[in-house]
N, C-alpha and C positions, 0 to 999 in steps of 0.2 A: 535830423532823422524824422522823416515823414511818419506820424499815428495815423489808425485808424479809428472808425468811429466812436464814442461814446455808448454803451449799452445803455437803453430804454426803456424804460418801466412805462406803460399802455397810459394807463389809469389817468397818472399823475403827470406826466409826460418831463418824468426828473428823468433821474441817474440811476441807475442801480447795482450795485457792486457785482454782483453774480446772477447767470442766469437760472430761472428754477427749472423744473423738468417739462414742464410748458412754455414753448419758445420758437421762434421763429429763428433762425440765423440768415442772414441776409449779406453774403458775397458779392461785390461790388464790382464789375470790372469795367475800363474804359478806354474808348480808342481814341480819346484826345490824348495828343501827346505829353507823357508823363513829364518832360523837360518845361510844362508852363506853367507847373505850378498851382492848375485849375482847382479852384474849391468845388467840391460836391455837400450837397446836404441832404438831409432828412427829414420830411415832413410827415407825423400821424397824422391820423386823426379818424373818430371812428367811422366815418364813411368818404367815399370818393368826392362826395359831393360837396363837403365839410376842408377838403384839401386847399384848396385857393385863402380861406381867412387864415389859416393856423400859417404859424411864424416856426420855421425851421426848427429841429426839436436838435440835431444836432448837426456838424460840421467837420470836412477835413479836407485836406490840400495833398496836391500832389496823390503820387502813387506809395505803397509797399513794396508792390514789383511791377517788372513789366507789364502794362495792361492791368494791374486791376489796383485797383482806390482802398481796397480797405474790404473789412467786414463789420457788419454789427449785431447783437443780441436785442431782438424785441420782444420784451413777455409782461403779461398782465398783473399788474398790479390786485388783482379783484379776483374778476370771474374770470375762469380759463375755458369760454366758453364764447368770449368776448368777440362782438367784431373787429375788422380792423382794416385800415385802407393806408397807406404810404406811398412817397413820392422821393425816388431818386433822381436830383436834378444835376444842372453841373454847367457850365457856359465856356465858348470860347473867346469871349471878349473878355473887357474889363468891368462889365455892368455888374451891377447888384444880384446874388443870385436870390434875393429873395422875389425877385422878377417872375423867373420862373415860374410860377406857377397862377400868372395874374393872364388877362385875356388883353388885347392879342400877344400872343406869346415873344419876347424880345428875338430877334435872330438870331443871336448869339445861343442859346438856351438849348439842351436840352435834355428831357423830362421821360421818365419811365415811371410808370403809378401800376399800384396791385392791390388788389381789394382778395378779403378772404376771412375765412373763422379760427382761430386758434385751436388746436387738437389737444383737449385733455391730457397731460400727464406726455406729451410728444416734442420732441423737439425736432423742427421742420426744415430742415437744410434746403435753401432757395437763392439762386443765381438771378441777378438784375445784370443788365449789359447796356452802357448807353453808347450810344452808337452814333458815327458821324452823320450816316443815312440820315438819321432824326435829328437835327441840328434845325429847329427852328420851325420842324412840323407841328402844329398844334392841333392835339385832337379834342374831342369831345372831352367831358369830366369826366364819364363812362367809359372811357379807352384808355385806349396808351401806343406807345407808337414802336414798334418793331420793326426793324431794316426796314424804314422808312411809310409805313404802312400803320395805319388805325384798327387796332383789332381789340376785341372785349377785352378790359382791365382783370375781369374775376377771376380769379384762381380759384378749381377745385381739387381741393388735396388726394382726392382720391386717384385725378391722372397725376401726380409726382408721387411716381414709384421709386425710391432713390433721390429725390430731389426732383425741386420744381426750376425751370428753366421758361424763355421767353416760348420752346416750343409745346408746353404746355397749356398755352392760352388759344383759347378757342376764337378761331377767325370769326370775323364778321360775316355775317348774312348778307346775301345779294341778289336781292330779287328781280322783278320785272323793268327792264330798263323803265322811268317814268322822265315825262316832259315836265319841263321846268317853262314856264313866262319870265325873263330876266328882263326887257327892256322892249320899249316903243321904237319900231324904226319908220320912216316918213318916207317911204319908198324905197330904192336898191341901196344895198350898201356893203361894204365887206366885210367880216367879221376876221377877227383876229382874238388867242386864248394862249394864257401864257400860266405855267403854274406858280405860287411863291409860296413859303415857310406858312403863312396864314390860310392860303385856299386858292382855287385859280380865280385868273382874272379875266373877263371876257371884256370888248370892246367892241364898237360898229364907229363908222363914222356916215356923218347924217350932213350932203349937200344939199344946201336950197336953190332954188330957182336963178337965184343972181349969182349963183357958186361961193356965196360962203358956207363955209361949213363948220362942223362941233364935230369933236371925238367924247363916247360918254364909256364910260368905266362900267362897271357890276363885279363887286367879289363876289364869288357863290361856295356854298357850304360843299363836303367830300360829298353831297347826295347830289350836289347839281341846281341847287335854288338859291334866288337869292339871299343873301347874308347879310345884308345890311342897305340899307337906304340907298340908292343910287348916288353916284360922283354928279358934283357940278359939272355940267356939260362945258367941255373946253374947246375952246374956242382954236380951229387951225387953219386959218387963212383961207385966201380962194382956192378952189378947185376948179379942175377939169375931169377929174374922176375921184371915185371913193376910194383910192390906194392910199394905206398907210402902214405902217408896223409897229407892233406892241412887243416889247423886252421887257426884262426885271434882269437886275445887276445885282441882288442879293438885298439890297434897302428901300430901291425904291424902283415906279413902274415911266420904263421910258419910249417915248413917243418920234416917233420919224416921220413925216410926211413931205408931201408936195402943195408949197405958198406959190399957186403960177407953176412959173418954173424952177423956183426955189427948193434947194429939200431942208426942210426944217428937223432942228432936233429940240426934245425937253422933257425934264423928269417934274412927275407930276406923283401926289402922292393919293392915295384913295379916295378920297372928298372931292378930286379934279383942282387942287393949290397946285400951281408950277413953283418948284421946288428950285429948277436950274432952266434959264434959256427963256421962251425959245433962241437958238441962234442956227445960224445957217453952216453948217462945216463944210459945205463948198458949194460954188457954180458951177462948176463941169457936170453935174452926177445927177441923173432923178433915181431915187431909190424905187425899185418894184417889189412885187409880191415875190414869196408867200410868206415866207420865216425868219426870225431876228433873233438865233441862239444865241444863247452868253455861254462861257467857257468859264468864268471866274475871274477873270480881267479883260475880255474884250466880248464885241458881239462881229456878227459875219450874219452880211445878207448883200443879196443879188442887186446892182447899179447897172445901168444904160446909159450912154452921151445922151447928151440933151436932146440930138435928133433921132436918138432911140435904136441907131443902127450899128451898135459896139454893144455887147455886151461884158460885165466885167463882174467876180467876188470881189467886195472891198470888207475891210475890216476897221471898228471902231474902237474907241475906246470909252469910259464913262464919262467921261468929259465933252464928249461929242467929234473927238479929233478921230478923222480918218485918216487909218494907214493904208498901204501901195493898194492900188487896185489890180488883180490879175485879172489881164484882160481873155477871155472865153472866146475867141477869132470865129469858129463854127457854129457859137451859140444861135440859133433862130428863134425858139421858145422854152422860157423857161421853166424849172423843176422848184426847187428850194436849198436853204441851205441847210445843216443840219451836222450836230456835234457829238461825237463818239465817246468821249474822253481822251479823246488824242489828239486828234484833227480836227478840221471844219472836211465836208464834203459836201459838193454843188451837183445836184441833181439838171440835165438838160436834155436837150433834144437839136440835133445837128442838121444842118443844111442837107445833110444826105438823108434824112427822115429817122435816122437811129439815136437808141438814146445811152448817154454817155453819165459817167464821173468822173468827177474832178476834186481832188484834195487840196487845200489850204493847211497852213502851220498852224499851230495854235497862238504864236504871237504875229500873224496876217504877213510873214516878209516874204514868205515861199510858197510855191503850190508845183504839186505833181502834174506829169503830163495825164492826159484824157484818156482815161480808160473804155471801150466802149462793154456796156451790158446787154443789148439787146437790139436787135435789127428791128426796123419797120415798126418803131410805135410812137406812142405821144402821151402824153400827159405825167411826166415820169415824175417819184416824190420819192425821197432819202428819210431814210430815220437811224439817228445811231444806237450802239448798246455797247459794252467793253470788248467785245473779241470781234465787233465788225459794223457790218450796216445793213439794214433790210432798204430792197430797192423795189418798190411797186410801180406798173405802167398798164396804158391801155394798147390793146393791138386788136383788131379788127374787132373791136367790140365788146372786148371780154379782159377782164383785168388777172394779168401775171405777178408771180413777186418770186422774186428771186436774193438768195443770199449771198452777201460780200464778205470779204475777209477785211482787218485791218487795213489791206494795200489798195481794197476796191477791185480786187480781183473775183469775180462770179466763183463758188465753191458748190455750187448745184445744178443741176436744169429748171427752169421755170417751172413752177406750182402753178396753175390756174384755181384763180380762188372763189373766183365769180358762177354764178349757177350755170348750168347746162341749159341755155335757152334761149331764144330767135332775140332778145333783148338787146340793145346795147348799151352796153355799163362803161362809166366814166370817171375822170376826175377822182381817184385813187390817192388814200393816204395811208399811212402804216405809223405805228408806236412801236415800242415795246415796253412793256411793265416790269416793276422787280422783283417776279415769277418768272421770268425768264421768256414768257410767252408773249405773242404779239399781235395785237390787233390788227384790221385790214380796213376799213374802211372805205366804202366808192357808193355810186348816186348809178341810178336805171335812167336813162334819158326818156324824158316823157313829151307831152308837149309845151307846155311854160313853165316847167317844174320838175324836179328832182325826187324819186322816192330814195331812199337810204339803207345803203345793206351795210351787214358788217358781220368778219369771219374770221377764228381766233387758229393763231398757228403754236405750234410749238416742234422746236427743232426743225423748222421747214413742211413740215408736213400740216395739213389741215385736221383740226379736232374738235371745232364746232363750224361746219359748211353756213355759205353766208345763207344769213334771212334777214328781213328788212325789220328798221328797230326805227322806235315803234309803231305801232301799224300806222298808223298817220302822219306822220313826217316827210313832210315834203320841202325841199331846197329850193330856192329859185336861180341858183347860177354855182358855177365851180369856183367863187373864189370866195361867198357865203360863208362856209363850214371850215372850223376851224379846230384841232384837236388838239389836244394834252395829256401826258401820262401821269399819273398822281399814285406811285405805288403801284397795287395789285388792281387801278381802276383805269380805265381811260375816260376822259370826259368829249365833249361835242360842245359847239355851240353854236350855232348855226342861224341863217336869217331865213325865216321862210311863213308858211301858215300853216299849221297842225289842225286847227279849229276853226277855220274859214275862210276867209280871200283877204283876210289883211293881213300884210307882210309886217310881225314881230321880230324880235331876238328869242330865241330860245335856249334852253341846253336840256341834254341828256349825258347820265353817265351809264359804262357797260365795265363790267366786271365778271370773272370766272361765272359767277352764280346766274348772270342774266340772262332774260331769255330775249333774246333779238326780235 
């Protein structure tokens, strides 16, 4: 028979038989499945910041009932006046859960934390919820992490009327989009951004003159700066151009490129160690731009024949072994690929100048015939979300986006999201965040350089018109800038000069609150 928690006396951080009339009660519920048996625990301690030393105060396994772990009684030993901060953790692996709460956060892990004051003579009924969303997100010590998302840890009692819930806790603040310096680049290069459990990842890869080349890493913090010391520059063969693609398979970050004619694969781990490889998973195939999604056991990104005039989706696995390739007959230039939670969808552009989707399985053995979305344009880019796909392109100038269902069937008329102006705007990318709402991103064609706009939708419609983020952001090419959704934020990372005519790595994040 599965217990619940131990009740907690503050002070002393024992046991204590009954709760007094100053009391927190703390309802536990979880969406790791009750059939694993997963331990949760509980850590005091009197501030947020004090959470990481202290050793779990108490413990329990499995569930009560469906969805929820248990409850516990936390009340002070002393003063009932007391501060007080806790951590409900819980993992789906086999690790230590005293992990939990160490930096960087184990994958398997995860962590809901509440910071708050004890109410005289009250007893404060409060729901924690860990959530799979959070599964290995790690936030600041000051937060906590909410359907996937970093928002204020504090609790103030006065908003749980009834009880205090996750919706209680006051979002985060999001100000003026700001430029981040992540990295030195030595001329053109293309930039690739992927997000993981730790923070995203941004990469360029840097050709020299006799075409070898180095791919170099940068984690960056939920704000968009760097986080830590940059990756040893890894080392990937000769080139003929700066193509390559950056994945995460849940452990670790993996590398595709072009040795010659070779396409190289290898999993490298933050510092720039190769973990796995390199090895070549075939001669037929050079792998191209733009996107290398994972689904949870495979990735799916756009292949060419050698002589570049087949287009094909092939799908991978972590091992580096590619499954069937579906070959795209009309492909002429391509889109991306991108992952729904159902399918793979390949965004392209057909020999008749329209542009098209096309569906993959989730285990690479099948694909849908080619749906067409829009007559007469170019540069067309796929993003998924659970009930479909947002489809973005350019057509005489001005960037459209239209929405898909599940089947890749259009369920609207085109939005034009781009400004009302003699300009012409390009090279079009689209998210969606887990607000439901969806970024737009596209570049103003200048003359050796790109400014950057970007304009936020919800439910298909526009509800912040694009404006350019931030005022000095300039791109040097459409295959530069790379994006990722991180919760309720999207990130950027782009190659370009913000600050003068030498071509860096930068990033920017935009969020509800930012001003473009």
């Amino acid at each position: 028979m599965k217990r619940s928690f131990t009740v907690v006396a503050v002070a002393a951080l024992g046991f204590a038989s009954c709760a007094p009339p100053t009391a927190i009660t703390v309802d536990v519920y979880t969406e790791v499945d009750c059939a694993s048996d997963a331990e949760v625990s509980l850590t005091v301690a009197p501030d947020l910041a004090s959470l990481a030393a202290r050793a779990p105060s108490s413990t329990t396994r499995g569930c009560v009932a469906p969805g929820r772990a248990g409850n516990v009684v936390i009340a002070p030993a002393d003063d009932r006046e007391k501060p007080l901060a806790f951590a409900i953790a819980t993992r789906v692996d086999e690790g230590s859960i005293e992990e939990c709460l160490t930096s960087p956060l184990p994958a398997g892990c995860i962590v809901a934390r509440r910071q708050l004051r004890f109410s005289p003579n009250q007893e404060l009924p409060m729901r924690v919820d860990l959530r799979l969303a959070c599964q290995g997100i790690e936030c600041p010590s000051e937060q906590t992490c909410v359907k996937g998302a970093c928002v204020a840890a504090e609790v103030e009692p006065s908003r749980c009327v009834g009880g205090c819930d996750e919706g209680t806790l006051p979002p985060l603040s999001c100000g003026p989009a700001e430029t981040h310096l992540i990295g030195t680049v030595e001329g053109t290069s293309s930039m690739q951004l992927v997000d993981t459990p730790s923070g995203p990842v941004a990469a360029w890869r840097i050709v020299q003159p006799d075409k070898s080349s180095t791919i170099h890493l940068q984690q960056l913090t939920v704000g968009g700066a760097p986080k830590s010391s940059p990756a040893a520059p890894i080392s990937a063969g000769q080139a003929d151009n700066y193509f390559f693609l950056l994945g995460y398979d849940g452990s670790s970050q993996v590398l595709v490129y072009q040795d010659v004619l070779t396409m190289m694969f290898q999993k490298v781990d933050l510092q720039g160690d190769v973990l796995a490889g390199p090895i070549s998973p075939t001669s037929m195939y050079r792998q191209q731009l733009r996107e290398m999604p994972w689904n949870g056991t495979r990735f799916a990104f756009w292949v060419s024949s050698v002589s570049a005039i087949e287009f094909s989706v092939a799908t991978m696995d972590p091992s580096g072994v590619l499954g069937p390739a579906h070959v795209i007959s009309q492909a002429t230039a391509l889109g991306n690929v991108a992952w729904n939670g159902t399918s793979f969808g390949a965004s392209w552009r057909g020999a008749d100048g329209n542009c098209y989707v096309t569906l993959v399985s989730a285990d690479g053995t099948s694909s849908e015939p080619e749906k067409l979305v829009a007559p007469s344009c170019s540069s067309p880019h796929l993003s998924g979300h659970p009930q479909g796909w947002n489809y973005v392109y350019e057509v005489g100038g001005r960037i459209e986006y239209v929405q898909l269902d599940g089947q890749g069937d259009t369920t609207m008329p085109p939005v034009v999201v781009s400004p009302q102006s003699m300009s012409m705007f390009q090279v079009p990318r689209s998210v969606s965040l887990t607000t439901g709402k969806t970024w737009v991103i596209f570049a103003e064609e200048l003359n050796q350089y790109r400014e950057m706009y970007a304009a936020l939708l919800e439910g298909g419609d526009v509800v912040r018109p694009a404006a350019r983020w931030p005022g000095d952001a300039l791109v040097l090419g459409g295959n530069d800038y790379a994006i990722a959704a991180r919760a309720d934020r999207v990130h950027i990372a782009y190659v370009g000069y913000p600050t003068g005519m030498t071509s860096d790595a930068y990033s920017t994040v935009l969020c509800d609150g930012s001003a473009p």
